[in-house]
LOLUMKOL-947156 format. One record per residue (C-alpha): x, z, y. Coordinates in nm, 2 decimals, padded with zeros to 4 digits. Example, Ala and Ser with C-alpha at 12.3 -4.5 7.8 and 13.67 -1.06 7.14 Angstrom:
// LOLUMKOL-947156
xx = 01.23	zz = 00.78	yy = -00.45 .
xx = 01.37	zz = 00.71	yy = -00.11 .
//
This chain:
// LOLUMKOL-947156
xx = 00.00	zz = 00.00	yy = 00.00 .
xx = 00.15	zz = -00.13	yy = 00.34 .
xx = 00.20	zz = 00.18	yy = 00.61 .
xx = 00.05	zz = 00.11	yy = 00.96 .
xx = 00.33	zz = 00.15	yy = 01.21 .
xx = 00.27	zz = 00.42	yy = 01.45 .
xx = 00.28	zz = 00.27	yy = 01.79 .
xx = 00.33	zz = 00.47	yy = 02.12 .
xx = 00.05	zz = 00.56	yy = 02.30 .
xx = 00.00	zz = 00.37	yy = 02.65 .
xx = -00.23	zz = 00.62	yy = 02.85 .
xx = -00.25	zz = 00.40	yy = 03.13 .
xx = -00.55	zz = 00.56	yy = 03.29 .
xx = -00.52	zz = 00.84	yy = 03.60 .
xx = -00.79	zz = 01.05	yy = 03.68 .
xx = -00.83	zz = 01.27	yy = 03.99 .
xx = -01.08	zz = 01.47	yy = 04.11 .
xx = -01.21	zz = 01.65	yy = 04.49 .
xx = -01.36	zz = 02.03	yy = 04.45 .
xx = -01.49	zz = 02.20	yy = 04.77 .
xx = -01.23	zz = 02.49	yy = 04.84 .
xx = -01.26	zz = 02.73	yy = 05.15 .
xx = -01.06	zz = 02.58	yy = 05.39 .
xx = -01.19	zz = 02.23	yy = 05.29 .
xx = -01.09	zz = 02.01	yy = 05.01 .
xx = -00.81	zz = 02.04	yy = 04.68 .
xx = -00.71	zz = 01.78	yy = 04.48 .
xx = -00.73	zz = 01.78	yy = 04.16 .
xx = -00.50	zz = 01.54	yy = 03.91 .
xx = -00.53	zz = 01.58	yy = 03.57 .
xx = -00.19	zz = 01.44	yy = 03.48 .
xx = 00.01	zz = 01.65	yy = 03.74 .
xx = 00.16	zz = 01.94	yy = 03.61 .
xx = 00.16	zz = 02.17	yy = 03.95 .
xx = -00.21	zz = 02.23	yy = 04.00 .
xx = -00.36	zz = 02.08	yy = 04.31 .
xx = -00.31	zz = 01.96	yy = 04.70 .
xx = -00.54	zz = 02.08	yy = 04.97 .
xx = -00.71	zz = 01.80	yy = 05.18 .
xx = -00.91	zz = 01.78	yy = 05.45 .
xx = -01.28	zz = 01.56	yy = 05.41 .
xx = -01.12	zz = 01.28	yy = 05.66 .
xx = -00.80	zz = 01.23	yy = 05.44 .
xx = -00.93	zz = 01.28	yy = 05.08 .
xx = -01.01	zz = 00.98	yy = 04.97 .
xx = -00.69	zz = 00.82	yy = 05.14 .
xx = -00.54	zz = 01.11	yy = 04.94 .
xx = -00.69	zz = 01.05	yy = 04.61 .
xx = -00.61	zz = 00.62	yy = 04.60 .
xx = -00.24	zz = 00.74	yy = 04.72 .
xx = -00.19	zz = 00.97	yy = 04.43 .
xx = -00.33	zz = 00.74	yy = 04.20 .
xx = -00.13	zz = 00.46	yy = 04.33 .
xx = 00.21	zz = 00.67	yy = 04.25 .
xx = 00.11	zz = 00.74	yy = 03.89 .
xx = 00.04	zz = 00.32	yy = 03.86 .
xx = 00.37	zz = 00.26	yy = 04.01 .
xx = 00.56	zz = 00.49	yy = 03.77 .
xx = 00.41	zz = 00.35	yy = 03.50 .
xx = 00.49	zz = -00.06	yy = 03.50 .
xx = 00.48	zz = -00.23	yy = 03.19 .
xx = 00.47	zz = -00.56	yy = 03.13 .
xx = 00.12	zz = -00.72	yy = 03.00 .
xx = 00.16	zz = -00.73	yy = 02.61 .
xx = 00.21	zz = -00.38	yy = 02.64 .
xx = -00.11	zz = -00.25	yy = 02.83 .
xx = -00.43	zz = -00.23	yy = 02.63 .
xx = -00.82	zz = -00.11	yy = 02.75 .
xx = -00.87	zz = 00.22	yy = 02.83 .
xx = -01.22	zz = 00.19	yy = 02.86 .
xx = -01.23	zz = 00.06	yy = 02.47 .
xx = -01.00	zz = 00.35	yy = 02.35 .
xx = -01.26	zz = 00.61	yy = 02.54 .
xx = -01.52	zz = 00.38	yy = 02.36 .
xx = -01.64	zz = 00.25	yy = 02.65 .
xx = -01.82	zz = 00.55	yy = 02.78 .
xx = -01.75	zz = 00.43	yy = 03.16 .
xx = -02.03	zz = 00.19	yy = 03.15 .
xx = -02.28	zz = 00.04	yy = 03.00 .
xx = -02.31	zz = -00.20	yy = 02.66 .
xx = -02.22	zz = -00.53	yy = 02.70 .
xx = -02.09	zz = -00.83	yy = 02.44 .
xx = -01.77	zz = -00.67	yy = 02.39 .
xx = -01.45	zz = -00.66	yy = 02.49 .
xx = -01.20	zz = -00.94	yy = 02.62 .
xx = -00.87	zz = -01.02	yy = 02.77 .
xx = -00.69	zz = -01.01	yy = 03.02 .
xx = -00.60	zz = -00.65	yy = 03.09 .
xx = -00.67	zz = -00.58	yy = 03.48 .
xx = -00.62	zz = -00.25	yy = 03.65 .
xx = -00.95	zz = -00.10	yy = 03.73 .
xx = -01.03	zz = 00.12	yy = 04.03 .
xx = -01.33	zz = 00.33	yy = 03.99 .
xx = -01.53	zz = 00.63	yy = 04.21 .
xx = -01.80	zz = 00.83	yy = 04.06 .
xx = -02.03	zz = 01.13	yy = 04.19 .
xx = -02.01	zz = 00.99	yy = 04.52 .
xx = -01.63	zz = 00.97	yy = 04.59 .
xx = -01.58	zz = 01.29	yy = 04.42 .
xx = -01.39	zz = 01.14	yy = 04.13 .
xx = -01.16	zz = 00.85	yy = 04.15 .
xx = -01.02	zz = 00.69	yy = 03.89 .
xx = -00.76	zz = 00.43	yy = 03.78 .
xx = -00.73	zz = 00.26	yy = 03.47 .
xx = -00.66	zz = -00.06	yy = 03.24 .
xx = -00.90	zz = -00.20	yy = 03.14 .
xx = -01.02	zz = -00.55	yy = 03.00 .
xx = -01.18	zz = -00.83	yy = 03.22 .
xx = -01.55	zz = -00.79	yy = 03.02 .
xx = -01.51	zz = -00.37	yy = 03.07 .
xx = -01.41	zz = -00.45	yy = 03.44 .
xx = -01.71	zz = -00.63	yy = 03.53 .
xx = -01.93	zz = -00.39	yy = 03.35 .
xx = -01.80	zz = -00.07	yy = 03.51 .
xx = -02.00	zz = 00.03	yy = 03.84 .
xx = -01.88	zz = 00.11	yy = 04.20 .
xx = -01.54	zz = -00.03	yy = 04.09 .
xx = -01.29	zz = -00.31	yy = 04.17 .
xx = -00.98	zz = -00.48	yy = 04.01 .
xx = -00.64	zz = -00.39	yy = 04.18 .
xx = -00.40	zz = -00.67	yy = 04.20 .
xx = -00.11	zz = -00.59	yy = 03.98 .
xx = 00.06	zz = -00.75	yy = 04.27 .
xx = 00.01	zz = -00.50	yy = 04.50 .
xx = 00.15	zz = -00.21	yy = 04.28 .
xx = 00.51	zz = -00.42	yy = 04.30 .
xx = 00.56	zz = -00.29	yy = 04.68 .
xx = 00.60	zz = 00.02	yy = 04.77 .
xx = 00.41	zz = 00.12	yy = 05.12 .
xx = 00.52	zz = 00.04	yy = 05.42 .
xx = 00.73	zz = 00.30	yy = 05.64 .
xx = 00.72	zz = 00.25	yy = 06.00 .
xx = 01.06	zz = 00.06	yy = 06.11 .
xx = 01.39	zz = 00.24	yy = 06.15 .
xx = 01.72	zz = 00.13	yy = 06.24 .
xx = 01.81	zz = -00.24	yy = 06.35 .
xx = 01.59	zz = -00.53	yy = 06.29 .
xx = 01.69	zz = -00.78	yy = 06.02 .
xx = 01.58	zz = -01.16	yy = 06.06 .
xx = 01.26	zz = -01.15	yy = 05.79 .
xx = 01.16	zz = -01.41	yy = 05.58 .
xx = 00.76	zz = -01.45	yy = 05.47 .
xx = 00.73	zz = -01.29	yy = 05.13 .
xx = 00.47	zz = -01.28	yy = 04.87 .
xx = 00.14	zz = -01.48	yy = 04.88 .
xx = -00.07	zz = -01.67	yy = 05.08 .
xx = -00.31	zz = -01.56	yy = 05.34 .
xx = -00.56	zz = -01.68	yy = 05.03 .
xx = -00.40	zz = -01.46	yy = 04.81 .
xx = -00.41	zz = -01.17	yy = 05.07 .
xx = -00.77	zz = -01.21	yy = 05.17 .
xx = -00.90	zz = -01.19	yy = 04.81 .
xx = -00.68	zz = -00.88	yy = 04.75 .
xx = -00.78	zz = -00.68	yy = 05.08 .
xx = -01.18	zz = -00.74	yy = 04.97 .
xx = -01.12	zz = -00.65	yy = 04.61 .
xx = -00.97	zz = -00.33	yy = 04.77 .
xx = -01.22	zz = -00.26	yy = 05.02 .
xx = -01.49	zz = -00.34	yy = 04.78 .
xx = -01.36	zz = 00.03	yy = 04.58 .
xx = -01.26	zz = 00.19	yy = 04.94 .
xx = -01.58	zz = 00.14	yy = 05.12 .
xx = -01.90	zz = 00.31	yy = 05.03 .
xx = -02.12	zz = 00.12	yy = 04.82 .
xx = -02.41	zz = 00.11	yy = 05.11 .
xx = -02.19	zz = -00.05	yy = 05.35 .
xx = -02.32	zz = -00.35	yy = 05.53 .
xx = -02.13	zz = -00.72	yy = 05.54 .
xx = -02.09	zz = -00.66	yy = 05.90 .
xx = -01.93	zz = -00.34	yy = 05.88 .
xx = -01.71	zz = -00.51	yy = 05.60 .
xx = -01.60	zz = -00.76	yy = 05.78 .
xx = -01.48	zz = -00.58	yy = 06.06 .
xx = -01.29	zz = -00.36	yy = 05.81 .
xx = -01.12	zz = -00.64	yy = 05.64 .
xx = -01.01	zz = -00.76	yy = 06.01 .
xx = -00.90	zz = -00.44	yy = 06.07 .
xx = -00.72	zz = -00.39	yy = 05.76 .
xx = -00.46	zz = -00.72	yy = 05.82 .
xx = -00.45	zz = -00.66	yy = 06.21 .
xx = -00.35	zz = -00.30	yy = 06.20 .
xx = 00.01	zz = -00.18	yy = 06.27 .
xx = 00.29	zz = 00.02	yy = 06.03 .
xx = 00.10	zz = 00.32	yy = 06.24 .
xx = -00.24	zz = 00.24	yy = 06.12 .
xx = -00.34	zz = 00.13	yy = 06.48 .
xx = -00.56	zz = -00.14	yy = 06.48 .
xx = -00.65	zz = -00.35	yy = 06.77 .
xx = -00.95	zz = -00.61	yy = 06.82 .
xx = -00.98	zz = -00.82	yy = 07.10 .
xx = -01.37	zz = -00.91	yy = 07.24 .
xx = -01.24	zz = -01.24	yy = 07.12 .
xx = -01.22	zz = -01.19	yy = 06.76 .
xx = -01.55	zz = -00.98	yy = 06.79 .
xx = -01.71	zz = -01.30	yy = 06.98 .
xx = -01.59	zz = -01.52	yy = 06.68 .
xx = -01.74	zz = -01.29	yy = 06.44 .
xx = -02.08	zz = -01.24	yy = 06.63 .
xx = -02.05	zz = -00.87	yy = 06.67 .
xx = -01.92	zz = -00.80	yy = 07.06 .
xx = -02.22	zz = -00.64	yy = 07.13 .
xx = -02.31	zz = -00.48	yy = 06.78 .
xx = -02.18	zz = -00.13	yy = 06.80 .
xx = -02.34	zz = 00.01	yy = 06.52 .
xx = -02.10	zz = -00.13	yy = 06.22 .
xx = -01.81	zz = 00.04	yy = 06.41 .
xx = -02.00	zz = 00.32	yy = 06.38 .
xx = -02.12	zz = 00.28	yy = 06.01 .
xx = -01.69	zz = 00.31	yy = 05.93 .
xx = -01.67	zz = 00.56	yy = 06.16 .
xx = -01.93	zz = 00.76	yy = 05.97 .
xx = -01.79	zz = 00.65	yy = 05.67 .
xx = -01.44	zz = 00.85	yy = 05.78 .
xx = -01.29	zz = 00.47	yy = 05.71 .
xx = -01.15	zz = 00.49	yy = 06.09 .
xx = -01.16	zz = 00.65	yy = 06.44 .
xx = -01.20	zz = 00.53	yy = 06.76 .
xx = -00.92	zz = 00.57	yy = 07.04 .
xx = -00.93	zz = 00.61	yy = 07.43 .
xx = -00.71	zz = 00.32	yy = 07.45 .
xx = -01.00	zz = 00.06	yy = 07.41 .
xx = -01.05	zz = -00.08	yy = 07.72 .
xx = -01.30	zz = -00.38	yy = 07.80 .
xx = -01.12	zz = -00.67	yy = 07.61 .
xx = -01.00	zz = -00.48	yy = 07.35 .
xx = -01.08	zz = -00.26	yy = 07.08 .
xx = -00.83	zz = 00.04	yy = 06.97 .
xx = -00.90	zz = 00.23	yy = 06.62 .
xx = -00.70	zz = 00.44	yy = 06.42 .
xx = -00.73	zz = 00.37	yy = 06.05 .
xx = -00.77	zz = 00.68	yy = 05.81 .
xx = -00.72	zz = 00.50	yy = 05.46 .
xx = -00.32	zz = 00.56	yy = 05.46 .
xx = -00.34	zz = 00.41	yy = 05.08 .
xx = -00.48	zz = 00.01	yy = 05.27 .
xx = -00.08	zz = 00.06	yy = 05.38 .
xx = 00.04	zz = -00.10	yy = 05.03 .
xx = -00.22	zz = -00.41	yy = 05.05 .
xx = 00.02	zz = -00.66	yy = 05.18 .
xx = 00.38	zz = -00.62	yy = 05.26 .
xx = 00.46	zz = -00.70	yy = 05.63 .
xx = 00.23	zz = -00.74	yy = 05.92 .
xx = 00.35	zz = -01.13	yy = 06.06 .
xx = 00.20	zz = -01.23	yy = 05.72 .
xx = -00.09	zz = -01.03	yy = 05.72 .
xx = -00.22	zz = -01.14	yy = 06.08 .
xx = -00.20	zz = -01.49	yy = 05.96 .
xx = -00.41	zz = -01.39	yy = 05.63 .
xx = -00.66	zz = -01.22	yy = 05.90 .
xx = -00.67	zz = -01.52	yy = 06.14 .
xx = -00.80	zz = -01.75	yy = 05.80 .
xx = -01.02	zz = -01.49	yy = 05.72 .
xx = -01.18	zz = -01.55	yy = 06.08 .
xx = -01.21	zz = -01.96	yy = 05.99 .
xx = -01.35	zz = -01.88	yy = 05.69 .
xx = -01.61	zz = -01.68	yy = 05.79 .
xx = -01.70	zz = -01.82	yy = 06.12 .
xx = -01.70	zz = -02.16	yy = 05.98 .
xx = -02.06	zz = -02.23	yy = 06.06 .
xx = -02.25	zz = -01.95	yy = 05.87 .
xx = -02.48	zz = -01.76	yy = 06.09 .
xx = -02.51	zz = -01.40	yy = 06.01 .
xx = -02.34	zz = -01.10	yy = 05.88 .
xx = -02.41	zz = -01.15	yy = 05.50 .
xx = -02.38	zz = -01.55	yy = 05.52 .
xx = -02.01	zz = -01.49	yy = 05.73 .
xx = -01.90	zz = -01.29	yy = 05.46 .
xx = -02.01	zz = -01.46	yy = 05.12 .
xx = -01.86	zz = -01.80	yy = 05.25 .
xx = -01.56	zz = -01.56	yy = 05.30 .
xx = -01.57	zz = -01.43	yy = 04.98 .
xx = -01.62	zz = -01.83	yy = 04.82 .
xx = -01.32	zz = -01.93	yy = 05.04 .
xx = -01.11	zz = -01.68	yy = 04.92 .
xx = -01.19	zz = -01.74	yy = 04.54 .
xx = -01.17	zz = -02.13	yy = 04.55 .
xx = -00.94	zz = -02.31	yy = 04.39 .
xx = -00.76	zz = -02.47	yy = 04.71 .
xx = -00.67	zz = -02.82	yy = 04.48 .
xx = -01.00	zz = -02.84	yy = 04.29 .
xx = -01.22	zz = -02.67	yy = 04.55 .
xx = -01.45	zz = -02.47	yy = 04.28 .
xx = -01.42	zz = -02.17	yy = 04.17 .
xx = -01.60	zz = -01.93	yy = 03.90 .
xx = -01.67	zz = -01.55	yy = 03.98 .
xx = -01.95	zz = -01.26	yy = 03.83 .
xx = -02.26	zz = -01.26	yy = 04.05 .
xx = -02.20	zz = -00.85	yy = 04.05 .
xx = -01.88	zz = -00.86	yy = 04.14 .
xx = -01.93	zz = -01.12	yy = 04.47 .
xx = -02.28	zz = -00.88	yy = 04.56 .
xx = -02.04	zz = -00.54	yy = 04.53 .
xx = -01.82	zz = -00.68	yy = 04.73 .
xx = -02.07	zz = -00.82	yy = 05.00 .
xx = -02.28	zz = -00.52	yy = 05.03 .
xx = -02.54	zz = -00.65	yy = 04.87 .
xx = -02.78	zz = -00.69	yy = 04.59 .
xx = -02.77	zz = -00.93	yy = 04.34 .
xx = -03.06	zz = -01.05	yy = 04.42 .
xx = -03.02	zz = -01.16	yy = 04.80 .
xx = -02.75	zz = -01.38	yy = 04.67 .
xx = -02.93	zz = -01.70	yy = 04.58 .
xx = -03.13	zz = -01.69	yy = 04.92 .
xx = -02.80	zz = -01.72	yy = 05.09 .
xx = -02.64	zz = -01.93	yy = 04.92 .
xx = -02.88	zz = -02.21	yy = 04.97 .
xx = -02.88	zz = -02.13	yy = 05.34 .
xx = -02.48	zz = -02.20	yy = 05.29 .
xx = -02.58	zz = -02.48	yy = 05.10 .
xx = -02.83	zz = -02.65	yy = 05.34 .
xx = -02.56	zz = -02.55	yy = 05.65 .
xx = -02.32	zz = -02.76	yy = 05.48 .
xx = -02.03	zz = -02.53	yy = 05.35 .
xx = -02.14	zz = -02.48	yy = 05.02 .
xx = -02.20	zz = -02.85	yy = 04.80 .
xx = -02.32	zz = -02.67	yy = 04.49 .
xx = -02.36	zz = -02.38	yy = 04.32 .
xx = -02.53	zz = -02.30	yy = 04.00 .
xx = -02.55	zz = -01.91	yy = 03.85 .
xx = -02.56	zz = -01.92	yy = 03.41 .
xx = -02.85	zz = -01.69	yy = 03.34 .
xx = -02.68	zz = -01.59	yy = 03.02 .
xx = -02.30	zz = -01.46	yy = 03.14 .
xx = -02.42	zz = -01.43	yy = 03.50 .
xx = -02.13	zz = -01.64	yy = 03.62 .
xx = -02.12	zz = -01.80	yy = 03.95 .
xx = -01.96	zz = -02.15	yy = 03.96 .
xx = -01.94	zz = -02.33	yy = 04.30 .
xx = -01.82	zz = -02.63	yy = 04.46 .
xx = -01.66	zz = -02.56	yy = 04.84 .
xx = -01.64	zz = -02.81	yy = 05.13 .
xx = -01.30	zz = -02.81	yy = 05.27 .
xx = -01.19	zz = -02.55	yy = 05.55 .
xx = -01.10	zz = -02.73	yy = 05.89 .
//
């Protein structure tokens, strides 16, 4: 009779936790010998994606070598579906209302069935945060990804670090944020990206991220300009160096101001845009996946889509009832 091998175990799946404390918030990590960090309620969540981050970053190992967590757990993080399948992605998940965070590996079927979560690019685990700049400047050279690339990462990211309830307007003034801000998590928007966007005179999704402790607004906003402070220190490791993300944010402003009308519309053509295959100009996505991260329901995206579709952006699009894929056909951007 043949032996089965044993094989090292890959516990590729972090788990941490906030509990109310007297002087505000602890954190709680399972893997972490040393007990628990106090917090306050504005930095927790920042907090709990940073600590998360470190144990992901400590633990690289090369794909053939990562299998589902979710399947060894049997897959008591969400509900039935047809089964597992590959590839292995690195899930980020909240639960009890941002009270839990975890991450994980996990396969592509598990990842799409898992609730109030969102892939993490392993891309972004290869750089370490940014530090504010010491020292002499050295002559830099553009690094990494396209502004594509970028875009898609920063609204798989958001679509974990923003409240589930968060509108498309409030979204997309995040993911501007997000690429605009500086290595001091300043952000600053001029009345001219807000008049692109359609939301100079909306004051109410600045407040929906204030509300949401995302950011905080600063006394240096002046008529033309507005000034935040961003309060997600973990949105630091999303892209490597600000030159390249302010070009990723300026196509994120084509895209969604390309002729959709509307928060929701602006930020699914977005989403599309950033998800099409630049040389074929289709692309293939989950229907729950594109609503999460849209602020949406599921069901207010074939509406919109036809309204991108009779504006001209969208040629085609056609949703399989069986697999609830989304397969699309874009026009061109200008």
């Amino acid at each position: 009779m043949r032996l089965r091998t044993a094989c090292p175990a890959t516990p590729r799946a972090w788990t941490v936790e906030l509990r109310s404390h007297a002087d505000g918030l602890v954190l709680v990590c399972r893997h972490c010998p040393h007990g628990s960090t106090r917090t306050t309620a504005a930095a927790a969540r920042s907090a709990a994606l940073a600590h998360l981050a470190r144990h992901a970053r400590g633990d690289l190992r090369p794909p053939h070598l990562r299998i589902c967590q979710c399947h060894e757990r049997g897959c008591a993080w969400h509900p039935r579906h047809r089964g597992c399948a590959s590839p292995i992605r690195l899930l980020l998940a909240r639960e009890h209302g941002g009270r839990l965070w975890r991450l994980a590996d996990a396969c592509t079927a598990c990842a799409a069935a898992t609730a109030q979560a969102a892939v993490v690019p392993d891309t972004v685990l290869t750089r370490a945060p940014l530090q504010p700049e010491t020292g002499r400047r050295h002559r830099r050279r553009p690094k990494g990804p396209g502004e594509q690339i970028r875009v898609r990462e920063m609204l798989s990211y958001l679509a974990a670090a923003l409240p589930a309830g968060t509108s498309a307007a409030a979204r997309l003034l995040a993911l501007q944020c997000a690429l605009r801000m500086s290595t001091t998590m300043e952000a600053r928007l001029s009345k001219g990206v807000l008049r692109s966007l359609r939301l100079n005179t909306t004051p109410g999704p600045w407040r929906e991220l204030e509300h949401a402790r995302w950011l905080r607004p600063l006394p240096e906003s002046t008529a033309n300009e507005i000034v935040v402070a961003l309060l997600d220190a973990a949105v630091l490791g999303q892209a490597p160096a600000r030159p390249d993300r302010m070009r990723a944010a300026d196509w994120a402003l084509r895209a969604s101001t390309a002729g959709a009308i509307g928060p929701v519309p602006q930020l699914m053509h977005l989403y599309l845009a950033a998800h099409t295959d630049p040389h074929a100009g289709s692309g293939l996505c989950e229907l729950d996946q594109m609503a999460r991260a849209c602020g949406v329901s599921p069901a207010v995206l074939p509406g919109t889509l036809d309204q991108l579709a009779a504006t001209g952006l969208l040629k085609s699009w056609q949703a399989c009832p069986d697999s609830e894929d989304l397969h699309w056909t874009l026009h061109a951007l200008s």
